[in-house]
C-alpha positions in Angstrom: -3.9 32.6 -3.7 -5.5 29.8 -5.6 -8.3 27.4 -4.7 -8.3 24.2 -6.4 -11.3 21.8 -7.9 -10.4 18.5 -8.5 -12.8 16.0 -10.8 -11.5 12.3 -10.7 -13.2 9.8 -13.1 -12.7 6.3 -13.1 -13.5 5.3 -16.4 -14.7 1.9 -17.6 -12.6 0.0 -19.7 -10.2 1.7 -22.2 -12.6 5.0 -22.6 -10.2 7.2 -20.7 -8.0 7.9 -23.8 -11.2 9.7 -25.5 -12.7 11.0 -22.8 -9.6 12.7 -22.1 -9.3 13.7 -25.6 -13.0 14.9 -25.4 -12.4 17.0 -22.7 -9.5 18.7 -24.1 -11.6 19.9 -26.7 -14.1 21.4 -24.5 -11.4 23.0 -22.2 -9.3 24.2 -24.8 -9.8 27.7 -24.4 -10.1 27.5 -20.3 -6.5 28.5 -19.5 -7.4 27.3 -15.6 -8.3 24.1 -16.6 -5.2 20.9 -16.9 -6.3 17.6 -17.7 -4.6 14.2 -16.4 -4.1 11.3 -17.2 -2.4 8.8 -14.4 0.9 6.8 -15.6 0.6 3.7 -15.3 -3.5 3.3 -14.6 -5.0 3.8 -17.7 -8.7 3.9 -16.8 -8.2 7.1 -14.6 -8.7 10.7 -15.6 -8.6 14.1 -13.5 -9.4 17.3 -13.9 -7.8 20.2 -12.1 -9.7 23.5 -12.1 -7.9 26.3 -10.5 -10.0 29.4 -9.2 -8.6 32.5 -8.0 -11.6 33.4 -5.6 -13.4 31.0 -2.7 -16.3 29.1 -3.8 -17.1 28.6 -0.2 -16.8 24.5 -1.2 -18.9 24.6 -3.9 -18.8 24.0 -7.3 -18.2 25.8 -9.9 -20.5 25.6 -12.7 -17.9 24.8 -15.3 -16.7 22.0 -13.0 -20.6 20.8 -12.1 -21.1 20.4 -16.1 -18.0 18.6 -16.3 -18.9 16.6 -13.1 -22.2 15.4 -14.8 -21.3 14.7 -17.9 -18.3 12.0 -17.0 -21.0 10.1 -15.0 -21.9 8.9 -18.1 -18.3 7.1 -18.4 -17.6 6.0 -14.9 -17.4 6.7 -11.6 -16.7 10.5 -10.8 -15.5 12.2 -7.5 -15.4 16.2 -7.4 -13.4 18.0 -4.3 -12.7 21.2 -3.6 -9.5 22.2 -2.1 -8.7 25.8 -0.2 -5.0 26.9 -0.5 -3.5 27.4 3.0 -2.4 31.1 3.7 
C-alpha cells in the first residue's frame, strides 16, 4: 500500500512553467516523484510523492527540501495522505 505526499505551490505570476521545468530536472531520476501542472490555472504546480512505508505524517526529507525551496516562488502547502486499507 502506498502513502501519498502532496506539495501544492501557488506560484506568482507566469513562474509555474519553469518551476515546473526546474523541478523536473531535480526529480528526474526519483521514479516516485510526478509533477503537475493544473489545466486551465496556470500559476499552480503540485507535486505527488508516493512512499511505500508510513511516515507517521511527516515529511519526507526529499519532500521537506522541495517544500522549502518553492517558498521562494509562492505560496506552498505540503500534506500527507495515508492510503485506506
Amino acid at each position: 500500500m502506498q502513502n501519498l505526499e502532496i506539495i501544492h505551490l501557488r506560484s506568482v505570476g507566469s513562474l509555474a512553467e519553469r518551476v515546473c521545468d526546474e523541478i523536473r530536472a531535480a526529480v528526474d531520476q526519483v521514479k516516485n516523484v510526478t509533477v503537475y501542472r493544473r489545466d486551465g490555472l496556470e500559476t499552480d504546480v503540485c507535486i505527488h510523492i508516493r512512499h511505500s512505508s508510513e511516515l507517521n505524517g511527516e515529511p519526507s526529507q526529499l519532500g521537506h527540501q522541495l517544500a522549502a525551496a518553492l517558498k521562494n516562488y509562492g505560496l506552498v502547502e505540503q500534506t500527507y495522505w495515508k492510503a485506506l486499507a
